[in-house]
C-alpha positions as CSV (number, residue, x, y, z in Angstrom):
1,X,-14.0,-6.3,-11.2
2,X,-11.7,-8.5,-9.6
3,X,-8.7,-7.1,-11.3
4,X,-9.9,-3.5,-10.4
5,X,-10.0,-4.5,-6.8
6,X,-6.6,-6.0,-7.1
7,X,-5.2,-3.7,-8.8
8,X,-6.2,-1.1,-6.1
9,X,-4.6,-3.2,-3.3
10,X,-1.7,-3.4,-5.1
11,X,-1.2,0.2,-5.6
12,X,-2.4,1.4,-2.4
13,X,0.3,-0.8,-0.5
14,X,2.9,0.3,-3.1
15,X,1.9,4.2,-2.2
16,X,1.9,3.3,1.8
17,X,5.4,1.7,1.4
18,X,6.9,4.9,-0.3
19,X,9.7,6.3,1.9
20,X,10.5,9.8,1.8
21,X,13.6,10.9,1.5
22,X,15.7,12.8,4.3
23,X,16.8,16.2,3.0
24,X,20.5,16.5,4.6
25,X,23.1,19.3,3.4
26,X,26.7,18.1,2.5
27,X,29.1,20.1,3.1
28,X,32.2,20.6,1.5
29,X,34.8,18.3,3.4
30,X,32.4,15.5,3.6
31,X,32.1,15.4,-0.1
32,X,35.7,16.0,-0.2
33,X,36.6,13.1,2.7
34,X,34.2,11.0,1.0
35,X,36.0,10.8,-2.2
36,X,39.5,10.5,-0.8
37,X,38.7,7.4,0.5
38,X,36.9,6.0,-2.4
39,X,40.4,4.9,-3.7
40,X,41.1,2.7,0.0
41,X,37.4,1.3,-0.5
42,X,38.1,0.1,-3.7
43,X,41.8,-1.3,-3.1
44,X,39.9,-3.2,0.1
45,X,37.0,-4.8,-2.2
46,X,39.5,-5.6,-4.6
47,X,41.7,-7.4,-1.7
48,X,38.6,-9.4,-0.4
49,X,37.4,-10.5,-3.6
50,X,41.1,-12.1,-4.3
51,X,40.7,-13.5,-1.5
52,X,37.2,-15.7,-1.8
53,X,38.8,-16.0,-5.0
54,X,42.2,-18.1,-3.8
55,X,39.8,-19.8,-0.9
56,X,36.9,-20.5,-3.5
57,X,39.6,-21.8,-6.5
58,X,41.4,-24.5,-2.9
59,X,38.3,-26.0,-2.1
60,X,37.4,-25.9,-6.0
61,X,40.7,-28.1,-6.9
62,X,40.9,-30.5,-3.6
63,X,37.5,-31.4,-4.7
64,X,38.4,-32.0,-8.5
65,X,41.5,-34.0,-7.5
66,X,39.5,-35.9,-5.4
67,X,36.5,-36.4,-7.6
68,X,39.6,-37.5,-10.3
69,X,41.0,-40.4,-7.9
70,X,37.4,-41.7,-7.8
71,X,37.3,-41.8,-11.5
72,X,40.5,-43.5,-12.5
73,X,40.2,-46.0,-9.7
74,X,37.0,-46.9,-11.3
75,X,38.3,-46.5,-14.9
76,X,41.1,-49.7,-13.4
77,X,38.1,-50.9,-11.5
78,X,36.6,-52.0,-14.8
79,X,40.1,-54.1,-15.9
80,X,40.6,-56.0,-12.8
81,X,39.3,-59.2,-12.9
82,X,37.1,-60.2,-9.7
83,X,37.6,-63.6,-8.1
């Protein structure tokens, strides 16, 4: 019974959250404008993701240089003697 009665929630909030669609007409030079400047969207995506990429990669490498020192100085940390 209970599963009934959740089940019924369930659906009646997915049927309340349905969103109709607008009908709107496209007319021939907005398709058309719209698929000029899919090759300019594209290039521009392309150009941003290189981007993160190069900044991403910098702070990626400072840290593994640094994270390297650490290591070796520890590595000769184990050879020196203490007095």
């Amino acid at each position: 019974m209970i599963k009934l009665i959740l089940g019924g929630l369930i659906g009646a909030a997915l049927f309340a959250s349905v969103v109709k669609a607008e009908d709107k007409a496209i007319t021939p030079q907005e398709f058309v404008n719209s698929v000029v400047a899919v090759p300019g969207k594209v290039v521009n995506h392309i150009n941003l993701e290189i981007e993160k990429t190069k900044a991403y990669q910098a702070k990626s490498w400072a840290e593994s240089k640094d994270q390297f020192k650490r290591t070796v100085d520890q590595i000769k940390g184990l050879f020196t003697k203490t007095k």
